[in-house]
Every structure is written in C-alpha cells, then in structure tokens.
C-alpha positions as protocol buffer text, in pm:
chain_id: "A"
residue {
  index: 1
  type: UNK
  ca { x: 2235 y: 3452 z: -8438 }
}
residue {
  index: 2
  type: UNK
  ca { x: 2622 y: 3336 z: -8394 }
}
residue {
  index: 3
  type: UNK
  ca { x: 2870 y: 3592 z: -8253 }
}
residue {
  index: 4
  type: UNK
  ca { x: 3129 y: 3748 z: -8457 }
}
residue {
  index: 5
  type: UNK
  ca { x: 3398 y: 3697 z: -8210 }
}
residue {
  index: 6
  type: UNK
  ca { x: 3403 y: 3513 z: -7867 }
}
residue {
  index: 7
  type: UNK
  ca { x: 3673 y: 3646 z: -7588 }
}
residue {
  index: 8
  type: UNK
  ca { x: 3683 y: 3393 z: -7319 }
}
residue {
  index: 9
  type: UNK
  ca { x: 3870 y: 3381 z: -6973 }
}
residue {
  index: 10
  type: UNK
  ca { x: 3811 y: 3103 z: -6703 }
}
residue {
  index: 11
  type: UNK
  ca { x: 3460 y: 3071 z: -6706 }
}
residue {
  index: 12
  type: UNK
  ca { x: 3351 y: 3448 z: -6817 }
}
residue {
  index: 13
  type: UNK
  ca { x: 3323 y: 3536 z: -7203 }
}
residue {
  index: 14
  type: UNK
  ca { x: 3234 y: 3819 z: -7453 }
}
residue {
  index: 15
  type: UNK
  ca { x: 3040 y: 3751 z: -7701 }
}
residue {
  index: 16
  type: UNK
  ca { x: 3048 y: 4066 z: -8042 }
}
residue {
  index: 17
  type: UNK
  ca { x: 2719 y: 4033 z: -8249 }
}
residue {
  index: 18
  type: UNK
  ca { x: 2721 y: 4286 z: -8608 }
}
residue {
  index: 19
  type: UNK
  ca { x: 2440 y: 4385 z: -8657 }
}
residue {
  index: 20
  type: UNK
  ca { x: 2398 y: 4636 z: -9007 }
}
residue {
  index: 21
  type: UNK
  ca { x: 2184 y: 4920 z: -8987 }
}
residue {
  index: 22
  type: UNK
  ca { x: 2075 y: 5188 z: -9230 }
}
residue {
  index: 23
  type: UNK
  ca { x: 2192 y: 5490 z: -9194 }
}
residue {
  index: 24
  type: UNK
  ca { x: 2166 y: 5840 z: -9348 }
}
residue {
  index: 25
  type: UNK
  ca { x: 2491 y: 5783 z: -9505 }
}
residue {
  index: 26
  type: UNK
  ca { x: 2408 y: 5445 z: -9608 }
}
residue {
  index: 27
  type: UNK
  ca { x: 2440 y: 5114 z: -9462 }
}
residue {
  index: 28
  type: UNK
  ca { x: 2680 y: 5046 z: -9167 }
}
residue {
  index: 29
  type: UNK
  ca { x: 2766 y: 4781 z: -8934 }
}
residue {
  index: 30
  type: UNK
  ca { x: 2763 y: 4794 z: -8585 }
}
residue {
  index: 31
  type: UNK
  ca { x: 2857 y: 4586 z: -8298 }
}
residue {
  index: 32
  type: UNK
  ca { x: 2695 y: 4491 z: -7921 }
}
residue {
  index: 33
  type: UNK
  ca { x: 2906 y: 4273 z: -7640 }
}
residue {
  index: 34
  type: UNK
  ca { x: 2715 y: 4057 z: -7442 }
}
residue {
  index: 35
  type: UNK
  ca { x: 2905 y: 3954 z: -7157 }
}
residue {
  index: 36
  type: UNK
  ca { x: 2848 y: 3631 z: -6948 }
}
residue {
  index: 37
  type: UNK
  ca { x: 2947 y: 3366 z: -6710 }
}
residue {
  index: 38
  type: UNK
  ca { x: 2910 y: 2997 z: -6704 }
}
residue {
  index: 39
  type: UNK
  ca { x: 2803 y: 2804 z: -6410 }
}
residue {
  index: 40
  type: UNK
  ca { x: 2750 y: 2443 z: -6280 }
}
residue {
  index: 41
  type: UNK
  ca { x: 2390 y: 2398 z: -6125 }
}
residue {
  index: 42
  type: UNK
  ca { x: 2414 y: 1989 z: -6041 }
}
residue {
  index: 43
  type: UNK
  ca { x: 2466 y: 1795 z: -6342 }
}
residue {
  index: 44
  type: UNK
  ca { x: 2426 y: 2088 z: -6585 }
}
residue {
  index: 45
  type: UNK
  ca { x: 2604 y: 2407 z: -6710 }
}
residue {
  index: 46
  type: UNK
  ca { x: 2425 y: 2733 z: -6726 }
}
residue {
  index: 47
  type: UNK
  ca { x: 2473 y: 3108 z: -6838 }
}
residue {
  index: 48
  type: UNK
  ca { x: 2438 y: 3470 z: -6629 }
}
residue {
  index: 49
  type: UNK
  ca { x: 2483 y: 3784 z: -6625 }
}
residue {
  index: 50
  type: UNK
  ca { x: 2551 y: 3865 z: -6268 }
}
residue {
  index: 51
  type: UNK
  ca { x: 2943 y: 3819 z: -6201 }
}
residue {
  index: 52
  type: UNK
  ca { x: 3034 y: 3787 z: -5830 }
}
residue {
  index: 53
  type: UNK
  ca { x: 3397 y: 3937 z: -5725 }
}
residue {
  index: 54
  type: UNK
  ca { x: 3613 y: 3644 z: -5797 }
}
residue {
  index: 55
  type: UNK
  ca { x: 3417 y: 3709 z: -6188 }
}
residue {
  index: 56
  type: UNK
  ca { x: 3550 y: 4072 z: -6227 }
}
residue {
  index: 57
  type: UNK
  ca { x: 3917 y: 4043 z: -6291 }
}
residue {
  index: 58
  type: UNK
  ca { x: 3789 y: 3788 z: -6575 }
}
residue {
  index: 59
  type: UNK
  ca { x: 3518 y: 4038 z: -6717 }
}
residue {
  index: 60
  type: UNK
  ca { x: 3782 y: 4328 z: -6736 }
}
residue {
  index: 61
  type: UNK
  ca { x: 4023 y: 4112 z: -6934 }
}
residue {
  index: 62
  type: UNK
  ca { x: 3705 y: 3977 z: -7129 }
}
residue {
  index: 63
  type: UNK
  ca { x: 3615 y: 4346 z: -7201 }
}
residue {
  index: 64
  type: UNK
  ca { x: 3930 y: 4489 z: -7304 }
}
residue {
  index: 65
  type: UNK
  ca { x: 3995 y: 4267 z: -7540 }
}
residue {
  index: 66
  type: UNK
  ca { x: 3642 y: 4323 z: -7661 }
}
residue {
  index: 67
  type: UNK
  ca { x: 3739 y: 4695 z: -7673 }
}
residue {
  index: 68
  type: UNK
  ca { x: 4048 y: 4643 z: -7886 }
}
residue {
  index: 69
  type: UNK
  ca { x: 3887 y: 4355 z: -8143 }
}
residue {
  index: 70
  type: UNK
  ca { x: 3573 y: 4671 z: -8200 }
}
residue {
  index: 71
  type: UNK
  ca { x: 3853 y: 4964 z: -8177 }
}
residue {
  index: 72
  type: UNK
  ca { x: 3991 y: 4782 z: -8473 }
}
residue {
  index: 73
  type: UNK
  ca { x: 3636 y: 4709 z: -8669 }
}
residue {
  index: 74
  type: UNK
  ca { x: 3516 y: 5042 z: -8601 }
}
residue {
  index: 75
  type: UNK
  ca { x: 3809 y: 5217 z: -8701 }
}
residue {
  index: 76
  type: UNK
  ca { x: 3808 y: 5054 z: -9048 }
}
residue {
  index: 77
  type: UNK
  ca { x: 3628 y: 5251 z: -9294 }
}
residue {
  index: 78
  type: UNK
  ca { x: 3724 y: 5098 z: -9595 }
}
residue {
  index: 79
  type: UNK
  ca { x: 3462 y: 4904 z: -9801 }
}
C-alpha cells in the first residue's frame, strides 16, 4: 500500500496511510503514521524504528508536520 503523504527530515520520515472503515454513521477514512529512519549497513540502505538521540529532533519535526497535514484531513467533513 503507498502512503498518502511522506514528511521527511535528514534521514527520518513519516509516512500517513488512509485507510476507510465502516462506521455506524457510514463510511469514514482514517489515517495511521508510521514513523522511520533510514540507515547505511555496508553497501546497502535499510529502515527502523528505533531512533537514537541525534534521530529525535528529526522525528518531532517529522511528527508535527504529520499532526498538522491529519489536523487538516480530519477536520474536513465535507464529502
């Protein structure tokens, strides 16, 4: 499945999936951040979750712009 939106800073990112879900009111989107950092292990480039302290500043500005791109989305209730 390919992300909605991608945030990325340095070498951490946020990835928004929608996912639609039924509801007792109908259907309705809804949206899960996956967060991650890239990595160089020899000759190749790899993905974790773990984020060591020079990650963090990266993952907050990752995350907040996460919050305001799904603020946005989930504020919208127009068809």
């Amino acid at each position: 499945m390919k992300p909605e939106k991608v945030f990325r800073v340095g070498l951490v990112s946020a990835s928004i999936f929608k996912n639609e879900v039924e509801t007792a009111n109908g259907k309705r989107d809804m949206r899960n951040v996956t967060l991650q950092r890239r990595y160089h292990d020899g000759e190749e480039w790899k993905n974790a979750s773990s984020l060591g302290l020079a990650e963090l500043p990266q993952a907050l500005a990752v995350l907040d712009l996460s919050l305001r791109y799904l603020s946005t989305k989930e504020a919208d209730v127009t068809p």
